[in-house]
C-alpha positions in Angstrom: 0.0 0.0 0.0 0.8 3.1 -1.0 0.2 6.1 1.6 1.0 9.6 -0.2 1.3 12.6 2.2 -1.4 15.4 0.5 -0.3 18.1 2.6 -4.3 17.7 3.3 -6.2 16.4 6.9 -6.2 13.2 4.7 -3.7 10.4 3.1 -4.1 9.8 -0.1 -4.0 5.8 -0.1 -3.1 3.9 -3.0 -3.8 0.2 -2.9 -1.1 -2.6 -4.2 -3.9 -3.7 -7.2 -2.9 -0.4 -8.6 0.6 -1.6 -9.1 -0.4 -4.9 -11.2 -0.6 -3.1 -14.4 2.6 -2.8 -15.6 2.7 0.7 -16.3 6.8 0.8 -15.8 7.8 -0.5 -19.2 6.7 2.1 -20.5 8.7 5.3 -20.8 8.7 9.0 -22.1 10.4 10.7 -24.9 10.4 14.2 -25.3 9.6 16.7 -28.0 10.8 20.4 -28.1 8.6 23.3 -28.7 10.6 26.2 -29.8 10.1 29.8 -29.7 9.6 30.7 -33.6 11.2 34.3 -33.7 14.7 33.3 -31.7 14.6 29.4 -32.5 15.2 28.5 -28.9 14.2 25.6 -27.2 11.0 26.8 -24.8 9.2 23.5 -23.5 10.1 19.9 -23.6 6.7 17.7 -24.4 7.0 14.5 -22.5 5.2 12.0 -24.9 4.5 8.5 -23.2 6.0 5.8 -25.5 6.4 1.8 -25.3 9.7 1.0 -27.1 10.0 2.9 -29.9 6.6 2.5 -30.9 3.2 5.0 -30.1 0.9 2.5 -31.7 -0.5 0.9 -28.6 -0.2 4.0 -26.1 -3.4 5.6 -26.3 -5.0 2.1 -25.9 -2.4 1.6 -22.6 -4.3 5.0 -21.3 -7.7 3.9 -22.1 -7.3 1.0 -20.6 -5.7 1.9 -17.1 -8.5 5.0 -17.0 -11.6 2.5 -17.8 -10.0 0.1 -14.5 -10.1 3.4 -12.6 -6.4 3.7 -12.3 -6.1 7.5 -13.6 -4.1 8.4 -10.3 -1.4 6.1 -11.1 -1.3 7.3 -14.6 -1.3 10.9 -13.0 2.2 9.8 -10.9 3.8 8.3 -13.6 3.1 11.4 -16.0 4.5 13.5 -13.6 7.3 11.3 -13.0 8.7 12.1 -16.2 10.3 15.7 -15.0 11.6 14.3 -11.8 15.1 13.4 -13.1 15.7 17.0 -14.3 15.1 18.4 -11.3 17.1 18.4 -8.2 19.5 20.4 -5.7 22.3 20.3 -8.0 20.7 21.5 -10.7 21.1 25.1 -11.3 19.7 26.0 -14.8 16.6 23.0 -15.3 14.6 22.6 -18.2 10.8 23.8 -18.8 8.3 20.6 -19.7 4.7 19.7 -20.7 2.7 17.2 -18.9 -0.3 15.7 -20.6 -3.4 14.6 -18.7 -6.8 13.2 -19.8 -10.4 14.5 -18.7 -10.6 11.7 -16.6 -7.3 12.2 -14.4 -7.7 16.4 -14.1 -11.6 15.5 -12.7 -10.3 13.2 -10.5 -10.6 13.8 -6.6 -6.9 13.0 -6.1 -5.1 15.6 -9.4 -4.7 18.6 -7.1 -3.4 16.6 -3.9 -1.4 14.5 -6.4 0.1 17.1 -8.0 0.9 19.7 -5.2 2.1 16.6 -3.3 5.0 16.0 -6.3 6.1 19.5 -7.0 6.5 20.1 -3.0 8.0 16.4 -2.7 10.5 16.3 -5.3 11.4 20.2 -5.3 10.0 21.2 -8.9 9.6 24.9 -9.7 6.3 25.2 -10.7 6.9 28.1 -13.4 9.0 24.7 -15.1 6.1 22.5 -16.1 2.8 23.4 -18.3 -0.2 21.0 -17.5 -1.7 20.1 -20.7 -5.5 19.8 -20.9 -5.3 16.7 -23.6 -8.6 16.4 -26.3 -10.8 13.9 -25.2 -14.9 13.5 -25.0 -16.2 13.9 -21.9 -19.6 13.7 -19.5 -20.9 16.7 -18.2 -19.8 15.5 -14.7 -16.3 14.7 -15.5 -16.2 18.2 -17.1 -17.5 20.5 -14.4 -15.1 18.6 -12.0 -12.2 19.2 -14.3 -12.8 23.0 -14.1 -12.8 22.8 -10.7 -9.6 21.1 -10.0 -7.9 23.3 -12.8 -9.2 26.5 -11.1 -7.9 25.1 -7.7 -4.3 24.3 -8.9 -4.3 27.8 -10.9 -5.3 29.2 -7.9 -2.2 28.2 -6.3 0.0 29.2 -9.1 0.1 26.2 -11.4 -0.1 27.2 -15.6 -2.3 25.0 -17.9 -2.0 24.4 -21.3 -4.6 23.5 -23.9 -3.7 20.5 -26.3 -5.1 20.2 -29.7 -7.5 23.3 -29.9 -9.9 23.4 -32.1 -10.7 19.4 -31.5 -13.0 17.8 -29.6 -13.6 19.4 -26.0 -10.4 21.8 -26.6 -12.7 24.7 -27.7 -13.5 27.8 -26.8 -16.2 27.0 -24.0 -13.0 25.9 -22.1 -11.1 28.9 -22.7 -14.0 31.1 -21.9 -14.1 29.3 -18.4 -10.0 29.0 -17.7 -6.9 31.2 -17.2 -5.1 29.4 -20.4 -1.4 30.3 -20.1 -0.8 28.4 -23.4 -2.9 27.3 -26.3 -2.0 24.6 -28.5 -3.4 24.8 -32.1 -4.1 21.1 -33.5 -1.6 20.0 -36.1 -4.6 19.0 -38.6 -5.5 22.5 -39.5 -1.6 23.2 -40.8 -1.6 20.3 -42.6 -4.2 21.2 -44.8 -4.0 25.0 -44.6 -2.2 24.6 -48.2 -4.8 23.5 -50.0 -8.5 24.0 -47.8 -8.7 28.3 -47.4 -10.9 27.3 -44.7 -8.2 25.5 -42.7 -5.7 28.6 -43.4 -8.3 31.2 -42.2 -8.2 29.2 -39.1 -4.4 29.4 -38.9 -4.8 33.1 -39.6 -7.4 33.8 -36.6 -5.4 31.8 -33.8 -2.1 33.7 -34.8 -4.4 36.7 -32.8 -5.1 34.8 -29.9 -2.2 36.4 -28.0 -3.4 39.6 -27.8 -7.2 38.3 -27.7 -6.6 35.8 -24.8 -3.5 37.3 -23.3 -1.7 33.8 -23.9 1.2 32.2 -25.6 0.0 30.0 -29.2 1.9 27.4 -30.5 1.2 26.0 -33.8 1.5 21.9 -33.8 2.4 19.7 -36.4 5.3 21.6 -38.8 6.3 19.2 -40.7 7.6 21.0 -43.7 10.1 24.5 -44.1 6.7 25.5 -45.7 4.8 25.3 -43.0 7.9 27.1 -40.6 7.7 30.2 -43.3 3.9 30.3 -43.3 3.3 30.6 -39.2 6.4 32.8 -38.8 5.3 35.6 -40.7 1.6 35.3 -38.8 4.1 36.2 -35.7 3.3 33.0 -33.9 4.9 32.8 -30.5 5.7 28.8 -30.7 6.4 25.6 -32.8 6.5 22.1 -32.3 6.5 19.3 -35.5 8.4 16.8 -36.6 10.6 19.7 -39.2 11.5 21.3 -36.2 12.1 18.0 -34.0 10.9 14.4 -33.2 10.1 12.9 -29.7 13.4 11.4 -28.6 15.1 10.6 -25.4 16.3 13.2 -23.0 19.0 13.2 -20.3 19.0 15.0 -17.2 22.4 17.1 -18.7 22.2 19.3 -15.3 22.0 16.5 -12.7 
């Protein structure tokens, strides 16, 4: 049994039949997103990854969320920054943590993740929380806000993944202090040849000054595509003809 100190009146207790998925063999790469005026490196992504293979993770999340187990998929998400951060290190990295619906409206998200910055020393201006695109009850999503709002609250910066998709809309931004929004890579990849697609493109590049909030534009994948958002002024980048998801070392431990 697992008893993790909340900082709360209450444990948070973790029973051993949430260890019997084997959720360890499976690791995180990490993809950059860089600023697209100076070219430098702004966030790391953590991407969850089995081998060198993405085919079977968002099954692997399903699955552990439908047996109930989105706290432990909560820890081992956030486990992914812990080696790059410690006493020793004296200029760390900035990440991106993704979470589902169903781990942010969980009872446990805010106690689980106050509990891991405090326990393990993480500046919390050095990790984003990504809000990841997924369907959702009513129920799931009115206790999502209200975790979100707690941890922002208490300083914590949130992120929206894939916007314009799914739940990531604009109901959600209307309701949330959005420190960054991610605009899905689908609508670059067709900007090119659909005008409606590129209009879209066009309209998020204002959502800095609309939304006082960082955009970054997902899914470069050509030089094109660099040349198209940089001259909209986009604050930030992230596709595979910038980077791909690879390992990272703690350099600074």
């Amino acid at each position: 049994m697992l008893i993790v100190d909340s900082g709360c009146s209450k444990n948070l207790i973790f029973p051993e039949e949430y260890f019997e998925y084997d959720i360890a063999s499976y690791h995180f790469h990490f993809q950059p997103i860089y600023c697209l005026k100076t070219g430098e490196i702004k966030l790391y992504e953590a991407l969850l990854r089995n081998g060198e293979s993405t085919t079977n993770i968002e099954k692997t999340v399903m699955a552990l969320i439908s047996q109930g187990k989105e706290d432990l998929l909560t820890l081992h998400t956030l486990s992914a920054v812990k080696p790059f951060f410690s006493d020793k290190i004296k200029s760390p990295l900035s990440f991106s943590l993704n979470f589902e619906p169903a781990q942010i409206a969980s009872s446990r998200f805010p106690a689980l993740v106050k509990y891991f910055f405090n326990r393990f020393n993480i500046p919390k201006q050095n990790v984003m929380l990504e809000i990841t695109e997924r369907a959702c009850s009513t129920k799931m999503y009115q206790s999502m806000i209200k975790n979100i709002e707690k941890l922002i609250a208490e300083g914590f910066a949130f992120a929206m993944d894939d916007f314009g998709t799914g739940m990531s809309n604009f109901e959600l931004l209307s309701q949330l202090n959005i420190k960054l929004i991610k605009i899905d890579g689908c609508f670059i990849n067709s900007a090119f040849d659909n005008s409606y697609s590129k209009s879209i493109i066009e309209m998020a590049a204002t959502f800095k000054e609309k939304f006082n909030c960082s955009v970054c534009i997902e899914g470069l994948e050509t030089q094109e595509h660099i040349d198209f958002v940089k001259k909209l002024n986009f604050c930030f980048g992230q596709g595979y003809a910038l980077a791909r998801p690879a390992p990272l070392s703690p350099i600074f431990a």
